[in-house]
Jmol script that loads the backbone (N, CA, C; Angstrom):
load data "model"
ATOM      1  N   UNK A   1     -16.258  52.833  11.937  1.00  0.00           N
ATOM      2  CA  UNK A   1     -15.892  54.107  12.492  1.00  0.00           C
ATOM      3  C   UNK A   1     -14.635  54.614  11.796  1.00  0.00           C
ATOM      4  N   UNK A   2     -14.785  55.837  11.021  1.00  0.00           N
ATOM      5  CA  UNK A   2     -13.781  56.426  10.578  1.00  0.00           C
ATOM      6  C   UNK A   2     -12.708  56.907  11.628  1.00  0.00           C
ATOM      7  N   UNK A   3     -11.293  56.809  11.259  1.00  0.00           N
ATOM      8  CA  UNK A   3     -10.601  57.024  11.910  1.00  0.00           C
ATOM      9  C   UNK A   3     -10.178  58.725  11.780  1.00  0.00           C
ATOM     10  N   UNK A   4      -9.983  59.769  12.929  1.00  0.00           N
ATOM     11  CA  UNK A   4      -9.182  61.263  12.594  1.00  0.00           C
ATOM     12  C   UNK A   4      -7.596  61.010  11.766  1.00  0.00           C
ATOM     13  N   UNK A   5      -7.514  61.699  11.355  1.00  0.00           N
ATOM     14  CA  UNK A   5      -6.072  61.664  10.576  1.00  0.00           C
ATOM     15  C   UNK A   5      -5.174  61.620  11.051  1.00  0.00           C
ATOM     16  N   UNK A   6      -5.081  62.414  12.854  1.00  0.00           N
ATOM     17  CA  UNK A   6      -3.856  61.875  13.324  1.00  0.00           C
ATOM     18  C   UNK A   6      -3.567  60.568  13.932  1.00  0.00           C
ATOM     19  N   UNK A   7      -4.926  59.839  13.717  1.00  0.00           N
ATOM     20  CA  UNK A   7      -4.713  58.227  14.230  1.00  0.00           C
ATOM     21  C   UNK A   7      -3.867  57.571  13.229  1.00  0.00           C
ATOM     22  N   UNK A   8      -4.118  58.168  11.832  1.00  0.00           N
ATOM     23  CA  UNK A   8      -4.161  57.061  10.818  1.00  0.00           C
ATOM     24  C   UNK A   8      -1.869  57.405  10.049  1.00  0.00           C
ATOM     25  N   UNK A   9      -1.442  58.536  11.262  1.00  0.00           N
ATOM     26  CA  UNK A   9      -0.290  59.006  11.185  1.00  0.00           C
ATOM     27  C   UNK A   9       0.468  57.704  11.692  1.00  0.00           C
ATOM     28  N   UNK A  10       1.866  57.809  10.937  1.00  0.00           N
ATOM     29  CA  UNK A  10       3.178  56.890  11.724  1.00  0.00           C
ATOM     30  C   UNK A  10       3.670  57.678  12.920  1.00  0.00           C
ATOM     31  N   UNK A  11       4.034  56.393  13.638  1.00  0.00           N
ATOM     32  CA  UNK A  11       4.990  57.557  14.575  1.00  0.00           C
ATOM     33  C   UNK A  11       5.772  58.821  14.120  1.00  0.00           C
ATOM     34  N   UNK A  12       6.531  58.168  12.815  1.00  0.00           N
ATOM     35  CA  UNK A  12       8.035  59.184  12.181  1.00  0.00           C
ATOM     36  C   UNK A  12       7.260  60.415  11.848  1.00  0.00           C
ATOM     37  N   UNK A  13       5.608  59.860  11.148  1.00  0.00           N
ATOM     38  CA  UNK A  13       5.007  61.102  10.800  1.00  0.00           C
ATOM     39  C   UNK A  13       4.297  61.994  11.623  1.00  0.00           C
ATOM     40  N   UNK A  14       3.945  61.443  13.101  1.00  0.00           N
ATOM     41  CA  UNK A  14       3.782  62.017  13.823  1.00  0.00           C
ATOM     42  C   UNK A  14       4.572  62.823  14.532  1.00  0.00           C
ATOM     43  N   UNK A  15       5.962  62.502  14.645  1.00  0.00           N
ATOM     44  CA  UNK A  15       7.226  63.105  15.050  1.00  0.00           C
ATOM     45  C   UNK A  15       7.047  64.067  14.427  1.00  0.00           C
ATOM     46  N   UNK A  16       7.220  64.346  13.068  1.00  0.00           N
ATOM     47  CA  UNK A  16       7.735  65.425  11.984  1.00  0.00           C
ATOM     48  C   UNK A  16       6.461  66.352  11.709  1.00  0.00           C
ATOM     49  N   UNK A  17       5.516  66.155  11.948  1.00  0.00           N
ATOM     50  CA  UNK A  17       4.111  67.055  12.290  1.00  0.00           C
ATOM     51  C   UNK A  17       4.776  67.753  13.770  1.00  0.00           C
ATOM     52  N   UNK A  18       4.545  67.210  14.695  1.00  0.00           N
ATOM     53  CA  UNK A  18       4.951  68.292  15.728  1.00  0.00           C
ATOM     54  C   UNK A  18       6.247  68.892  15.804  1.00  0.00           C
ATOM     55  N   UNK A  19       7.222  68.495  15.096  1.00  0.00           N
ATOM     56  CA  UNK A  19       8.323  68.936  14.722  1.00  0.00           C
ATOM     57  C   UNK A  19       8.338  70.679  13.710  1.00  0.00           C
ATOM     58  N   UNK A  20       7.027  70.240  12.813  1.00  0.00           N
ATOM     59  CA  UNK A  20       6.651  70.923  11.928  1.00  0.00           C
ATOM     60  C   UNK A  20       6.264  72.323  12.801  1.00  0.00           C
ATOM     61  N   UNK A  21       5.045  71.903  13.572  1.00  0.00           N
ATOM     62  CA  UNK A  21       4.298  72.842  14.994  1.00  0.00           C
ATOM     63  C   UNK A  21       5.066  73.273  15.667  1.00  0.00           C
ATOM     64  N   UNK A  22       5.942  73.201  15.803  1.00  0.00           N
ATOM     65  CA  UNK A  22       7.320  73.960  16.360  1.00  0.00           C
ATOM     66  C   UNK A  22       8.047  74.834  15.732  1.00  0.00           C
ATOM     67  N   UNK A  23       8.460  74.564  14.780  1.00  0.00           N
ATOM     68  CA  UNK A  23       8.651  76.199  13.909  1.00  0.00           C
ATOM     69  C   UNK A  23       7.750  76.448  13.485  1.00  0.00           C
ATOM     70  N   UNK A  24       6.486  76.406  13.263  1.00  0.00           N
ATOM     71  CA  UNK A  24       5.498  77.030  13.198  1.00  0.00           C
ATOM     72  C   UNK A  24       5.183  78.159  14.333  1.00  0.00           C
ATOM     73  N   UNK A  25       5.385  77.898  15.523  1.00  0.00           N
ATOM     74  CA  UNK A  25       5.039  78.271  16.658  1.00  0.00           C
ATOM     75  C   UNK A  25       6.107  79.203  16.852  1.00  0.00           C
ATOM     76  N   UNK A  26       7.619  79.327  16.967  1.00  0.00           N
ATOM     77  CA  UNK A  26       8.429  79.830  16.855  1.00  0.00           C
ATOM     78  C   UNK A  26       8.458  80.938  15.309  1.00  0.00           C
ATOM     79  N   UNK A  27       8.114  80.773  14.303  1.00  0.00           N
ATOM     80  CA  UNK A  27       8.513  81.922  13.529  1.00  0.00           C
ATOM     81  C   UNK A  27       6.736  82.857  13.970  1.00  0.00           C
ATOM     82  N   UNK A  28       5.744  81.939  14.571  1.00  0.00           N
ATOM     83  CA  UNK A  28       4.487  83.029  14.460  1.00  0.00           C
ATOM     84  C   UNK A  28       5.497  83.977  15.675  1.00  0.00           C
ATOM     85  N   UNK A  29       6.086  83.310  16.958  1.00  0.00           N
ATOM     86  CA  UNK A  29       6.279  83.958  17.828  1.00  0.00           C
ATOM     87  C   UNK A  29       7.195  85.188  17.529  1.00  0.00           C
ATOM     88  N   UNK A  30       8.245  85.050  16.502  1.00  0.00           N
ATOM     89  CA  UNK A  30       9.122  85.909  15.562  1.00  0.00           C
ATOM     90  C   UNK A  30       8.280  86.944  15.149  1.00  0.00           C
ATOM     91  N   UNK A  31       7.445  86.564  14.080  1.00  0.00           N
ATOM     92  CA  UNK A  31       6.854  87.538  13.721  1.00  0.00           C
ATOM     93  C   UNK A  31       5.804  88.576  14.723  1.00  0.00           C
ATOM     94  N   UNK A  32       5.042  87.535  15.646  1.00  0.00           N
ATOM     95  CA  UNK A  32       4.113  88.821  16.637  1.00  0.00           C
ATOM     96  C   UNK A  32       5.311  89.936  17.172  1.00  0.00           C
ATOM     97  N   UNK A  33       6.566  89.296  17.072  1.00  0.00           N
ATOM     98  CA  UNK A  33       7.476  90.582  17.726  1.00  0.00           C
ATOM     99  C   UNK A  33       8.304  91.410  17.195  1.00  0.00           C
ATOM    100  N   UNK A  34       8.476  91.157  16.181  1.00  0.00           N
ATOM    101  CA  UNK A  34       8.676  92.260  14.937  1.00  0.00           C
ATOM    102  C   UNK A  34       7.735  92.963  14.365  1.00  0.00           C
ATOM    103  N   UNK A  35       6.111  92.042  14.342  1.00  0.00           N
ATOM    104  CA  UNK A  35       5.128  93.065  14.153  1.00  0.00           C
ATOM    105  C   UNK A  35       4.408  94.058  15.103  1.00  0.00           C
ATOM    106  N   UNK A  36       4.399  93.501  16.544  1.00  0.00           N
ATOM    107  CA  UNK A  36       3.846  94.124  17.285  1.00  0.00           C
ATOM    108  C   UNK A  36       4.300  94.384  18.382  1.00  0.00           C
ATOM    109  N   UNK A  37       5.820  93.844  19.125  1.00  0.00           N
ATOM    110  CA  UNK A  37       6.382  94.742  19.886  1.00  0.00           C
ATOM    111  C   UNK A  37       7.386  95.532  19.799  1.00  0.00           C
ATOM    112  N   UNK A  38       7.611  95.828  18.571  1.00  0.00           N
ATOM    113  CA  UNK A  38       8.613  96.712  17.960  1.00  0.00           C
ATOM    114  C   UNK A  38       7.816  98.105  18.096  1.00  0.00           C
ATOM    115  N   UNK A  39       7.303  97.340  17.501  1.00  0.00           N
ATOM    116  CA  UNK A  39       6.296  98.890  17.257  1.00  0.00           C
ATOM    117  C   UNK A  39       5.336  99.705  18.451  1.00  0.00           C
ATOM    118  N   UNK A  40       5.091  98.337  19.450  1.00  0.00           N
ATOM    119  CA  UNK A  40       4.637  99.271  20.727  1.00  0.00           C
ATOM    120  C   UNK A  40       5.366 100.204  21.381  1.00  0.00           C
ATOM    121  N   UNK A  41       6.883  99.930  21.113  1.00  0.00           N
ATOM    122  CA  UNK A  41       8.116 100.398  22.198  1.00  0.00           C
ATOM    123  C   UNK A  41       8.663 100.905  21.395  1.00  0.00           C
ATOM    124  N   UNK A  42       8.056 101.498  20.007  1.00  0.00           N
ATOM    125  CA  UNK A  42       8.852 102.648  18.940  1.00  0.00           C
ATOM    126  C   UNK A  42       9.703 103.548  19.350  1.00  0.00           C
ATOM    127  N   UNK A  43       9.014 104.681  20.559  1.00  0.00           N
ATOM    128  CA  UNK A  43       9.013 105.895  20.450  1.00  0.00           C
ATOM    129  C   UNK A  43      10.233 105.371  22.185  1.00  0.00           C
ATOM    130  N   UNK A  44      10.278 104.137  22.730  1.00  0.00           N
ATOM    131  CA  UNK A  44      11.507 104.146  23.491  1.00  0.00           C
ATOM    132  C   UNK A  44      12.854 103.664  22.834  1.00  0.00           C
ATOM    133  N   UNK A  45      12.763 103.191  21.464  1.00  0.00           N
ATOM    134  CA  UNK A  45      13.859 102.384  20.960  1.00  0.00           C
ATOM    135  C   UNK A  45      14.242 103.375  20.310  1.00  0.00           C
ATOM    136  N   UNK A  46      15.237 104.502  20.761  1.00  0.00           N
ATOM    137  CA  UNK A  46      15.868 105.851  20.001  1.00  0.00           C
ATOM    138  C   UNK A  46      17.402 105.375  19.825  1.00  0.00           C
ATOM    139  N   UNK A  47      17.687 105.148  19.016  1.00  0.00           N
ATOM    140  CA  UNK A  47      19.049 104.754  18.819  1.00  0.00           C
ATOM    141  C   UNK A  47      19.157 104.865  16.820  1.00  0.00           C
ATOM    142  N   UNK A  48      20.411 105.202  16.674  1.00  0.00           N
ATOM    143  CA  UNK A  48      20.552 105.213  15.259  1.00  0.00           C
ATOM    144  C   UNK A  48      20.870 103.816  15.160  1.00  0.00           C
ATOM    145  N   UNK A  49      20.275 103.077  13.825  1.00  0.00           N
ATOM    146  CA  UNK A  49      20.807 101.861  12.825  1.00  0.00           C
ATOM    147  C   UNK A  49      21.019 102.400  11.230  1.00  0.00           C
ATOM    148  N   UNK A  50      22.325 101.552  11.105  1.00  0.00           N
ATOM    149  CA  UNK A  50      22.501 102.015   9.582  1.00  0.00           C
ATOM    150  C   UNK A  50      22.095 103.624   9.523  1.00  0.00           C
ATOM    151  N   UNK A  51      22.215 104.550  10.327  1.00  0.00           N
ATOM    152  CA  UNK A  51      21.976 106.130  10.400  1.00  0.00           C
ATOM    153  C   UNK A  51      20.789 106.514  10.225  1.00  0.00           C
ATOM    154  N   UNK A  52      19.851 105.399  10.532  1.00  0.00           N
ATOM    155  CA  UNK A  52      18.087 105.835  10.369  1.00  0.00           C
ATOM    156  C   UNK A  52      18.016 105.606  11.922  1.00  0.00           C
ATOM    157  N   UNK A  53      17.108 106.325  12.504  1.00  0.00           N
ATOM    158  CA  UNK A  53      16.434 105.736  13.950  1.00  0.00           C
ATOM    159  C   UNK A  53      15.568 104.486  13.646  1.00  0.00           C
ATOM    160  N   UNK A  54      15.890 103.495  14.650  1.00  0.00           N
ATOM    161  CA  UNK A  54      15.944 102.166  14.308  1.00  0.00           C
ATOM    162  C   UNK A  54      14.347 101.999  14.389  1.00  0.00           C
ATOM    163  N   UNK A  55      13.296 102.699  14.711  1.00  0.00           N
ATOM    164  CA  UNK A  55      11.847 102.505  14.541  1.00  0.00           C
ATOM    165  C   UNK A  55      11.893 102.795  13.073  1.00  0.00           C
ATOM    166  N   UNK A  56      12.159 103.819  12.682  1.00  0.00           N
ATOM    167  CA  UNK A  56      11.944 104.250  11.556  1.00  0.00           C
ATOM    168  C   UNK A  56      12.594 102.979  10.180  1.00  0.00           C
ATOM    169  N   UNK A  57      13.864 102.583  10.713  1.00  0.00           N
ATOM    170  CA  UNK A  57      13.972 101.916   9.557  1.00  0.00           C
ATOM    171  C   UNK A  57      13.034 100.470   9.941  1.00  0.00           C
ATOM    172  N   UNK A  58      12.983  99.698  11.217  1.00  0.00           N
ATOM    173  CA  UNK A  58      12.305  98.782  11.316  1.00  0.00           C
ATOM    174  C   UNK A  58      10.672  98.759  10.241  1.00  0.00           C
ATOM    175  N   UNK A  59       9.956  99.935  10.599  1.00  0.00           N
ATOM    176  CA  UNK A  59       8.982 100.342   9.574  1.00  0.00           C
ATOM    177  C   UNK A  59       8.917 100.044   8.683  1.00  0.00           C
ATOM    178  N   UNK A  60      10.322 100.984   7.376  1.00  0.00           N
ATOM    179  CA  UNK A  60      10.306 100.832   6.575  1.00  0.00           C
ATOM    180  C   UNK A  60      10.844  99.948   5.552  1.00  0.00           C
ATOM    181  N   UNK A  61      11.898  99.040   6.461  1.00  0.00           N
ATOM    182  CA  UNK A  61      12.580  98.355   6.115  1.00  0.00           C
ATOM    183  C   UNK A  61      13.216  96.851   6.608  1.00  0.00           C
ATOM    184  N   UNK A  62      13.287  97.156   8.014  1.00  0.00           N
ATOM    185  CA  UNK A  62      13.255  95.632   8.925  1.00  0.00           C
ATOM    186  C   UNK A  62      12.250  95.428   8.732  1.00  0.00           C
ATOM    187  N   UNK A  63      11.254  95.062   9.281  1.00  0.00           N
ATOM    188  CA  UNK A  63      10.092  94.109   9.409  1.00  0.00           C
ATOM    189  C   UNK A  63      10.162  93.322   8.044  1.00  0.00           C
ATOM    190  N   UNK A  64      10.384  93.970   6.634  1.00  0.00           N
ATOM    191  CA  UNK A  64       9.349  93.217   5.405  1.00  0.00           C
ATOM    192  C   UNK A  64      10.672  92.525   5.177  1.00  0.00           C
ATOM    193  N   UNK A  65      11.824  92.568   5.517  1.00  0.00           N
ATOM    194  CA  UNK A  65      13.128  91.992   5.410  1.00  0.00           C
ATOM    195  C   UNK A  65      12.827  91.070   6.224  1.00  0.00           C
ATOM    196  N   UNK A  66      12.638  91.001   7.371  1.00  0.00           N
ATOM    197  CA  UNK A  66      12.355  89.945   8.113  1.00  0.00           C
ATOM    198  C   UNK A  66      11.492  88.717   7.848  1.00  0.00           C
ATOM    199  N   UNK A  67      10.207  89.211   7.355  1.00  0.00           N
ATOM    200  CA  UNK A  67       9.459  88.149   7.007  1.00  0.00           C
ATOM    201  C   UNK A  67      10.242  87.449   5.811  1.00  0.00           C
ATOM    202  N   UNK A  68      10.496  88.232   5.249  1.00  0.00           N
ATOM    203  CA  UNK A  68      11.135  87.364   3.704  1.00  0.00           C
ATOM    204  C   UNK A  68      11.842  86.473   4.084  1.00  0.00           C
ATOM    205  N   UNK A  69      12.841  86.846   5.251  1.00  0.00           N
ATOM    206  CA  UNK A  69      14.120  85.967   5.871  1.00  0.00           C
ATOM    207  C   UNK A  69      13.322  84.660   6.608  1.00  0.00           C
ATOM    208  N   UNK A  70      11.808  84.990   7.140  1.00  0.00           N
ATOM    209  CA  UNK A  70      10.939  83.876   8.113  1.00  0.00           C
ATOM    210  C   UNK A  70      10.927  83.086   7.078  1.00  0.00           C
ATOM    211  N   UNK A  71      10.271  83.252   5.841  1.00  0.00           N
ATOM    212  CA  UNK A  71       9.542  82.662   4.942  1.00  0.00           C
ATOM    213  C   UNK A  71      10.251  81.295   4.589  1.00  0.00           C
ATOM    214  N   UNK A  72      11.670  82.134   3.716  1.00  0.00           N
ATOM    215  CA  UNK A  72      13.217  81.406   3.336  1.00  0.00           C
ATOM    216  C   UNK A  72      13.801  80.516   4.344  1.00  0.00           C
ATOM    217  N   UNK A  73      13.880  80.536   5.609  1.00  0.00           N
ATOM    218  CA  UNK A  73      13.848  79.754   6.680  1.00  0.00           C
ATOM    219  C   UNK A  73      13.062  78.705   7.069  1.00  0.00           C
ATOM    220  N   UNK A  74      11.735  78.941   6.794  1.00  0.00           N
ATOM    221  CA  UNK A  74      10.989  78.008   6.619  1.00  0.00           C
ATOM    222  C   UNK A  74      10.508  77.113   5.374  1.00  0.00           C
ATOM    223  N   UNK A  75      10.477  77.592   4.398  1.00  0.00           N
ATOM    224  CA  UNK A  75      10.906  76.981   3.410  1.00  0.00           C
ATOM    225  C   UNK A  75      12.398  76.130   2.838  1.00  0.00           C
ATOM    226  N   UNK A  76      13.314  76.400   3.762  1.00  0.00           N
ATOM    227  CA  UNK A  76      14.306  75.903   3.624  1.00  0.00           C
ATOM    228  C   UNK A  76      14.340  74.425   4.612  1.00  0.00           C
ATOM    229  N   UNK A  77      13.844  75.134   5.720  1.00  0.00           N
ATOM    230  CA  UNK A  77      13.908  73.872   7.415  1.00  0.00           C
ATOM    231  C   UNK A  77      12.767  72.742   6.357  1.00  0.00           C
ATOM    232  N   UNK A  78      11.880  72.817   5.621  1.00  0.00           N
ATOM    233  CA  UNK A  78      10.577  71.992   5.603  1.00  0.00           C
ATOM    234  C   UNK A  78      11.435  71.237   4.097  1.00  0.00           C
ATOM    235  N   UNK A  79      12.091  71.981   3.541  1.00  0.00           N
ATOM    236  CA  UNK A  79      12.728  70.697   2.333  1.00  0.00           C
ATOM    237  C   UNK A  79      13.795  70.294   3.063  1.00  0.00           C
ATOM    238  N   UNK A  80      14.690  70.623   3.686  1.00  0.00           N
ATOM    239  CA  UNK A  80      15.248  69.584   4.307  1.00  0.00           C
ATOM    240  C   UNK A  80      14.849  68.443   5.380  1.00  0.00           C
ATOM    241  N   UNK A  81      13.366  69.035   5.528  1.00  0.00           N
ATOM    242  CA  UNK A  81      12.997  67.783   6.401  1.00  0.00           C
ATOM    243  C   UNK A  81      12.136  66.390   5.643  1.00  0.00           C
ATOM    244  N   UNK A  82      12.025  67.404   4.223  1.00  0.00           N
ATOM    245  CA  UNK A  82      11.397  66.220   3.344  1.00  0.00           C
ATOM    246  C   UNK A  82      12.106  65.351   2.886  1.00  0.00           C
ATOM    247  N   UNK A  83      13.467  66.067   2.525  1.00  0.00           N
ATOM    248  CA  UNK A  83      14.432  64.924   2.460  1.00  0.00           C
ATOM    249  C   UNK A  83      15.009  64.108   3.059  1.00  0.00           C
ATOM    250  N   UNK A  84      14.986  64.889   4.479  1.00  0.00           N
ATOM    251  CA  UNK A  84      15.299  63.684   5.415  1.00  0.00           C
ATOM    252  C   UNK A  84      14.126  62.483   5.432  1.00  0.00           C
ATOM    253  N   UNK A  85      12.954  63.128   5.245  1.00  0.00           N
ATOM    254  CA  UNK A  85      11.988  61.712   5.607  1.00  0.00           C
ATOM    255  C   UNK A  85      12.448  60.886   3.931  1.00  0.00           C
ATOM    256  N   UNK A  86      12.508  61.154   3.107  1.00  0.00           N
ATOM    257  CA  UNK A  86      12.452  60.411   1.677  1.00  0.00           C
ATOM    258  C   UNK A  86      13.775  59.931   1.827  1.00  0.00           C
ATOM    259  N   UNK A  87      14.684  60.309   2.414  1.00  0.00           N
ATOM    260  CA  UNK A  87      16.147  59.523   2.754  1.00  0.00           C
ATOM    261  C   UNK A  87      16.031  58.462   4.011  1.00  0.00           C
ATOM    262  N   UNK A  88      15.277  58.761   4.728  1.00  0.00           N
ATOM    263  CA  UNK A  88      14.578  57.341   5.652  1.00  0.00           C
ATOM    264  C   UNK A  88      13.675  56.722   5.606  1.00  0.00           C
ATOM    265  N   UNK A  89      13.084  56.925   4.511  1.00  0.00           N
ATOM    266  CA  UNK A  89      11.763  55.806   3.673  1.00  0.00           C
ATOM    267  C   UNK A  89      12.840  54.783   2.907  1.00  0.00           C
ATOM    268  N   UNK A  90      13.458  55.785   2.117  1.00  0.00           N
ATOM    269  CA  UNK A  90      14.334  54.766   0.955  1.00  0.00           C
ATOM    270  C   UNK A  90      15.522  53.896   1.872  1.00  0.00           C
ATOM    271  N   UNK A  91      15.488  53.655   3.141  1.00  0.00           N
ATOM    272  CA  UNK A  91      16.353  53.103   3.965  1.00  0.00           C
ATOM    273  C   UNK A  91      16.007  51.919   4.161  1.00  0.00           C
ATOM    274  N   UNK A  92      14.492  52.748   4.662  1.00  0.00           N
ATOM    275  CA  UNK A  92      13.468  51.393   5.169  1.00  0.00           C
ATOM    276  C   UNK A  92      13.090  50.394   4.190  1.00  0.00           C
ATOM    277  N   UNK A  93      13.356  50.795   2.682  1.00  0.00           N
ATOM    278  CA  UNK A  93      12.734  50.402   1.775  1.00  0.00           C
ATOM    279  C   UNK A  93      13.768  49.224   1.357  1.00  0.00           C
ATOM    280  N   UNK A  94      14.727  49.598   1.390  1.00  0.00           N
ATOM    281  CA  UNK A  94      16.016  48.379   1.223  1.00  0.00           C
ATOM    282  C   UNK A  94      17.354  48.802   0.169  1.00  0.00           C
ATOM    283  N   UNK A  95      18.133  48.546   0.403  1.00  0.00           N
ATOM    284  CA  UNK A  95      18.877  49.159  -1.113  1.00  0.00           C
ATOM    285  C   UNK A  95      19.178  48.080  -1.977  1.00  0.00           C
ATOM    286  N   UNK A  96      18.405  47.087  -1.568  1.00  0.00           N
ATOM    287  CA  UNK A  96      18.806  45.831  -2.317  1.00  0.00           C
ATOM    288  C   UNK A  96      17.048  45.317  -2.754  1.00  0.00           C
ATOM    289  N   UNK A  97      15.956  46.191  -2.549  1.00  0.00           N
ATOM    290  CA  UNK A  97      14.824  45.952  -2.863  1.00  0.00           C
ATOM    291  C   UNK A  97      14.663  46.204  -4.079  1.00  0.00           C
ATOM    292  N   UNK A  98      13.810  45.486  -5.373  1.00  0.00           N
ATOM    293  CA  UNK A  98      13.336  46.020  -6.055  1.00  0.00           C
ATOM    294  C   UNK A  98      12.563  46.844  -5.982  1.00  0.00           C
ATOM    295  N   UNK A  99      12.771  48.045  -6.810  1.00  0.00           N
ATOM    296  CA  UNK A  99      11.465  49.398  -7.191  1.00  0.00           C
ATOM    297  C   UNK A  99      10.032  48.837  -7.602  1.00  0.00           C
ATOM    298  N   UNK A 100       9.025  49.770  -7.260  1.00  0.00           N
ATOM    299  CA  UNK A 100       7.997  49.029  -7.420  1.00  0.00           C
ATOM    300  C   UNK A 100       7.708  49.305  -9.352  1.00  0.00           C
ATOM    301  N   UNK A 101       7.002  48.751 -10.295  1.00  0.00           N
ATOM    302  CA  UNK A 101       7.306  48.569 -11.773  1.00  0.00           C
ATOM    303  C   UNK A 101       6.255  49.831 -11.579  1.00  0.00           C
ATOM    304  N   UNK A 102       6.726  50.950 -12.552  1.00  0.00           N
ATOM    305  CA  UNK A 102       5.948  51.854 -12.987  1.00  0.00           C
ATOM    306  C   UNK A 102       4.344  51.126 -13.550  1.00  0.00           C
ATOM    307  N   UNK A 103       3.247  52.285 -13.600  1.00  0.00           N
ATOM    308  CA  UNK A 103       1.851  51.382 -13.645  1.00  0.00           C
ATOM    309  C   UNK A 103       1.757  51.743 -15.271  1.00  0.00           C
ATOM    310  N   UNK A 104       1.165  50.604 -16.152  1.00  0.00           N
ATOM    311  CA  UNK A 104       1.150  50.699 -17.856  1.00  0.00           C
ATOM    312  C   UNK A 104       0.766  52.088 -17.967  1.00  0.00           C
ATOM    313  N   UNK A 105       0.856  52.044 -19.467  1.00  0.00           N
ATOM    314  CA  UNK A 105       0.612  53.763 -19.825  1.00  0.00           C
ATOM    315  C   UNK A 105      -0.191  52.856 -20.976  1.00  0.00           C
ATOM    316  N   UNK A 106      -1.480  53.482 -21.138  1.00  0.00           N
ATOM    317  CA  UNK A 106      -1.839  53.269 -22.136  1.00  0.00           C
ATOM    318  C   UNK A 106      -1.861  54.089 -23.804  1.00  0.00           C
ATOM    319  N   UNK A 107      -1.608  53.674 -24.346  1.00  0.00           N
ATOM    320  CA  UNK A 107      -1.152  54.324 -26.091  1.00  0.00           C
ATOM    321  C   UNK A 107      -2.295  54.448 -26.629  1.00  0.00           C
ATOM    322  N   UNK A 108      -3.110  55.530 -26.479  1.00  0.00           N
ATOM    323  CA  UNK A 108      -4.295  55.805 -27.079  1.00  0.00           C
ATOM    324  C   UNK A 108      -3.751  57.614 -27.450  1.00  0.00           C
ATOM    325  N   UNK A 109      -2.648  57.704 -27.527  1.00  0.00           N
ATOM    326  CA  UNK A 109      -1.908  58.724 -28.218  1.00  0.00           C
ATOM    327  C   UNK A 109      -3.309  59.904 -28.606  1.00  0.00           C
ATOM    328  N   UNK A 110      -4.106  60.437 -27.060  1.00  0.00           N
ATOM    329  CA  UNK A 110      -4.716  61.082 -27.501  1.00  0.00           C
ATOM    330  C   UNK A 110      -5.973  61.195 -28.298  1.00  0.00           C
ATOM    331  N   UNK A 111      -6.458  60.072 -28.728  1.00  0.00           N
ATOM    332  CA  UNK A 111      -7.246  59.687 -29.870  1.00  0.00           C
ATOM    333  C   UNK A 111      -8.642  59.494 -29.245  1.00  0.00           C
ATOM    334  N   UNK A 112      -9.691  59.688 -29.736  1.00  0.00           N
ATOM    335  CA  UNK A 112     -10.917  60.056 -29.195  1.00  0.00           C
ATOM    336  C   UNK A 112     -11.684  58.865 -29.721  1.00  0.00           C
ATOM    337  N   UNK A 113     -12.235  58.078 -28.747  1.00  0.00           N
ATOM    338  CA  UNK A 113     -12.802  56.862 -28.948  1.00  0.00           C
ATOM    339  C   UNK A 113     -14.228  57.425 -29.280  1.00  0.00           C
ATOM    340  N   UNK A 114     -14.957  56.324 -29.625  1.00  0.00           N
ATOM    341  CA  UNK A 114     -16.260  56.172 -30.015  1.00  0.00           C
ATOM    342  C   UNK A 114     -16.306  56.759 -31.209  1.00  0.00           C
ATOM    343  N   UNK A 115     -17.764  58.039 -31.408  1.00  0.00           N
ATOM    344  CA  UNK A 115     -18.379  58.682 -32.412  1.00  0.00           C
ATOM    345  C   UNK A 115     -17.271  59.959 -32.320  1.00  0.00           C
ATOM    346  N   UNK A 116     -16.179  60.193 -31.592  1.00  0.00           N
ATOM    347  CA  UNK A 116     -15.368  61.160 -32.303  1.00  0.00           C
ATOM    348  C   UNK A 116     -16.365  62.487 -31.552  1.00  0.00           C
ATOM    349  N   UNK A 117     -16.736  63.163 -30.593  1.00  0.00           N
ATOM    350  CA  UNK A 117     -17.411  63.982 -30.506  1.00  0.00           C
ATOM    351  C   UNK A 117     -17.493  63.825 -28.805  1.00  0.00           C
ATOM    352  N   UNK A 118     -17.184  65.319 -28.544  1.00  0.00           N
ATOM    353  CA  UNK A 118     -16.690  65.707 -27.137  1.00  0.00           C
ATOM    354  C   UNK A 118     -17.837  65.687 -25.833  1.00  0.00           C
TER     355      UNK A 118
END
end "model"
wireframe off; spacefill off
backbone 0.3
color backbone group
């Protein structure tokens, strides 16, 4: 019996998956509300920003600022969490362990065995 993939997870990696599902869940929740309740409650949000009425610049200008800022945020939270896991692998791993020996490389420098013909 094949096992599902989240059986075949570590705890740490199971941690950092739902860890993951959490800003996941949080920037979708970001975005449904910059995309879609900004814009339901346009025509009550009358106030100047930066001297545009703040629907108007949200339109043309918040929202796609925003996502860029989601994106960069999340791309930022997910390498620092890779490093945290590769900084607590190499913990677990020992600092007094030997590395495991790179696997041979074989020196066939490219060269086309047999009859020479592809």
């Amino acid at each position: 019996m094949r096992k599902s993939p989240p059986d075949r997870m570590t705890p740490q990696e199971r941690r950092a998956w739902h860890h993951n599902v959490r800003w996941i869940g949080a920037l979708l929740v970001a975005w449904f509300i910059v995309t879609f309740v900004v814009s339901w409650f346009a025509r009550d949000l009358q106030f100047d920003f930066l001297g545009w009425p703040f629907s108007f610049w949200m339109a043309a200008q918040g929202s796609l600022i925003l996502y860029v800022l989601m994106a960069a945020l999340y791309a930022w939270r997910m390498n620092r969490a890779d490093d945290e896991a590769h900084a607590r692998e190499q913990a677990e791993a020992g600092a007094g362990a030997e590395a495991r020996p790179a696997p041979p490389v074989h020196a066939d420098n490219g060269a086309v065995s047999g009859n020479g013909s592809l």
